[in-house]
N, C-alpha and C positions, 0 to 999 in steps of 0.2 A: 132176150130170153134169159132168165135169172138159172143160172147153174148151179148146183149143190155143192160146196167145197167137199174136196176128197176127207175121209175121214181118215186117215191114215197122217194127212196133213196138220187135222184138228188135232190130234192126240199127241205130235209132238209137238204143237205149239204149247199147250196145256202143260207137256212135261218140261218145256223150257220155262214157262213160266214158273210151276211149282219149286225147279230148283233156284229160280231167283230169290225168291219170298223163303224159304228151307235158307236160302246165301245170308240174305237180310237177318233174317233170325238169328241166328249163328252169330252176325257183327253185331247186331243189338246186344245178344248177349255177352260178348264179351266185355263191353263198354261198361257193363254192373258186375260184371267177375268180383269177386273180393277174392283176394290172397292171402297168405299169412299177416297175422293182425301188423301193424306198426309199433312204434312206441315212440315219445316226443326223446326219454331220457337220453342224454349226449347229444343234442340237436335240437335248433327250436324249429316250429313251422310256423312261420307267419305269414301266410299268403293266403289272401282273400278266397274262400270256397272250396278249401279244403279243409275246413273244419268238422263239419257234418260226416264229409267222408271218411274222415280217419277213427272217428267216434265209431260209426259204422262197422269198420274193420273188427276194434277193437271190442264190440260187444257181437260182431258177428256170430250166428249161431250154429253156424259149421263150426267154429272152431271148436266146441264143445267136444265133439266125434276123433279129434285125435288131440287135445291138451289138458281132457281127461282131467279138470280141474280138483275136481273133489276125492279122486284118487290122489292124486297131487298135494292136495292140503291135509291127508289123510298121513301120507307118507313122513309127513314135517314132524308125525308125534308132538303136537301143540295140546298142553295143554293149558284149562282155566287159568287167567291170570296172568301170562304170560305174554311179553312187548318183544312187539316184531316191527320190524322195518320195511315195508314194500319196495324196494329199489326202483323207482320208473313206474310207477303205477300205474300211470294215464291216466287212462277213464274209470279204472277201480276194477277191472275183471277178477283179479285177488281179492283184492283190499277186504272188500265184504264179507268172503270166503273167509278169508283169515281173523276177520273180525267176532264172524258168530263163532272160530273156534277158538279163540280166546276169551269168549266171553265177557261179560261186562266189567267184570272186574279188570281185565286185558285193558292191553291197546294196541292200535294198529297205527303205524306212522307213514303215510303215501307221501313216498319224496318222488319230487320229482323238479325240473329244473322250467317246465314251459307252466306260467301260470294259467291258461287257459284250460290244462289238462285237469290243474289242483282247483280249479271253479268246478267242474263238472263233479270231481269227488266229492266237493264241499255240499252242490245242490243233493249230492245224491244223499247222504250223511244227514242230510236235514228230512226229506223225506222218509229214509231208512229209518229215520231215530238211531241213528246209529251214533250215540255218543262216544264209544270206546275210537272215535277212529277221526284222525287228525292230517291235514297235510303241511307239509315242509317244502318250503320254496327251496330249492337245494342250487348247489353252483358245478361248473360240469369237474370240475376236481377232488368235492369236498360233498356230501350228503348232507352235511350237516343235521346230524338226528339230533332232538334235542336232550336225551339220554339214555344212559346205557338199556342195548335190547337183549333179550336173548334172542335172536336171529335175524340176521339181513339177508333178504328175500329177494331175488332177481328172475324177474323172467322175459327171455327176447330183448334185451339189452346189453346184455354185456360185451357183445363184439361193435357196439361203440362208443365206448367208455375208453378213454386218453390214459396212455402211460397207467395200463390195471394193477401193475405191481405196485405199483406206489400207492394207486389208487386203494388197495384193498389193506395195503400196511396202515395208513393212515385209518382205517377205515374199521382196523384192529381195536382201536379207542372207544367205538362206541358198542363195545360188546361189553357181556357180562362175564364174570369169571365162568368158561364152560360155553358161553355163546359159537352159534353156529351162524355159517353162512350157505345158502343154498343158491346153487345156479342153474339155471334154464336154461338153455341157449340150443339155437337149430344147429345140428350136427352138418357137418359138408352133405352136399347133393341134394339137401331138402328146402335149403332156398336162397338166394342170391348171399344175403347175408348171413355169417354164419364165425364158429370159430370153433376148431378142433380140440378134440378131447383132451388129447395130447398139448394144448398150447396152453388149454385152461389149467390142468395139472401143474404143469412146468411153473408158470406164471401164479402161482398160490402158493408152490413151495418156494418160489422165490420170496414171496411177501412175508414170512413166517407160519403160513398153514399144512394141516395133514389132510388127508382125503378121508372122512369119517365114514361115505355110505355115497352109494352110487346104487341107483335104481335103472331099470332096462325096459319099461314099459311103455316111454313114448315114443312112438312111431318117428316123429319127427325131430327130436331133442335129445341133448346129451343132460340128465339131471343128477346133478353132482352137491354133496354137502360136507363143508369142510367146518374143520373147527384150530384151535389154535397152537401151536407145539407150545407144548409146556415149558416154562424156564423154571 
């Protein structure tokens, strides 16, 4: 004689089941989380299949929602004509940005140190028509721009960048008389890596720079632009 399962029975198998597949969901999705973008600048990644990924990060489109990019290239006062330095480019998340606001007559110079990051700006550049904009195989001590800009431009790099003091005296060379240098970087709490306000300061007036203008508008970054003490 076939019995009816109790329904009381049915209804939490059903509810142990939906919280398995609700479980699953949840670990799926973590496995595609994207985080705060990467950057290659100060470290190379060469390991098979993570390339796509990092590409990913880095044009992720969350990030858009707190790095406020075009506020950001707004705030640099660029104008026509005017050669910048992308510090760490990557994949070009600036580059571009700062290209159309330089204009053609401009340039934009994406250094960066992993050449696989400066193919991807080159592919892009070719399809942009983006003539003003050039990349520089750079070394992790030296940028090597190939001349003088008015601004070296940093963003989510600089806390790992080798002996920065040195790094940004030297680094004093390739600016124009009046050149700026602008920094990005995630402030503490906002994510694994990071470097204090206070450490960047310190570490700029150590190199010979003044703090020209500090903005307070990214959620997750300290953005700071210095320029040179006068001799």
């Amino acid at each position: 004689m076939m019995t009816t399962p109790n329904r009381s029975f049915i209804h939490l198998r059903w509810r142990r089941v939906g919280a398995l597949l609700l479980l699953g969901a949840w670990t799926l999705a973590g496995c595609f989380q994207v985080g705060p973008p990467a950057h290659s600048f100060g470290h190379k990644h060469k390991q098979v299949g993570v390339q796509e990924g990092r590409h990913l990060r880095y044009q992720d489109p969350d990030r858009y929602t707190w790095q406020f990019p075009d506020r950001v290239v707004k705030a640099l006062k660029l104008e026509p004509g005017m050669k910048v330095a992308d510090l760490g480019a990557g994949t070009g998340y600036f580059t571009f940005r700062l290209a159309e606001a330089v204009g053609d007559a401009g340039k934009v110079y994406a250094v960066d140190i992993d050449e696989e990051m400066n193919a991807s700006v080159d592919k892009q550049a070719v399809k942009k028509q983006a003539e003003n904009v050039q990349t520089i195989l750079a070394v992790e001590h030296d940028p090597l721009i190939l001349e003088q800009v008015d601004l070296i431009f940093s963003v989510n790099a600089y806390h790992h960048l080798k002996d920065r003091t040195a790094y940004f005296k030297n680094a004093a060379r390739y600016l124009k008389p009046g050149g700026r240098v602008a920094i990005i970087d995630f402030r503490e709490g906002a994510f694994k890596h990071f470097t204090k306000r206070e450490v960047v300061l310190a570490e700029f007036q150590a190199a010979g720079y003044i703090l020209d203008k500090q903005h307070g508008f990214l959620p997750r970054q300290n953005f700071l632009i210095f320029s040179r003490v006068a001799k």
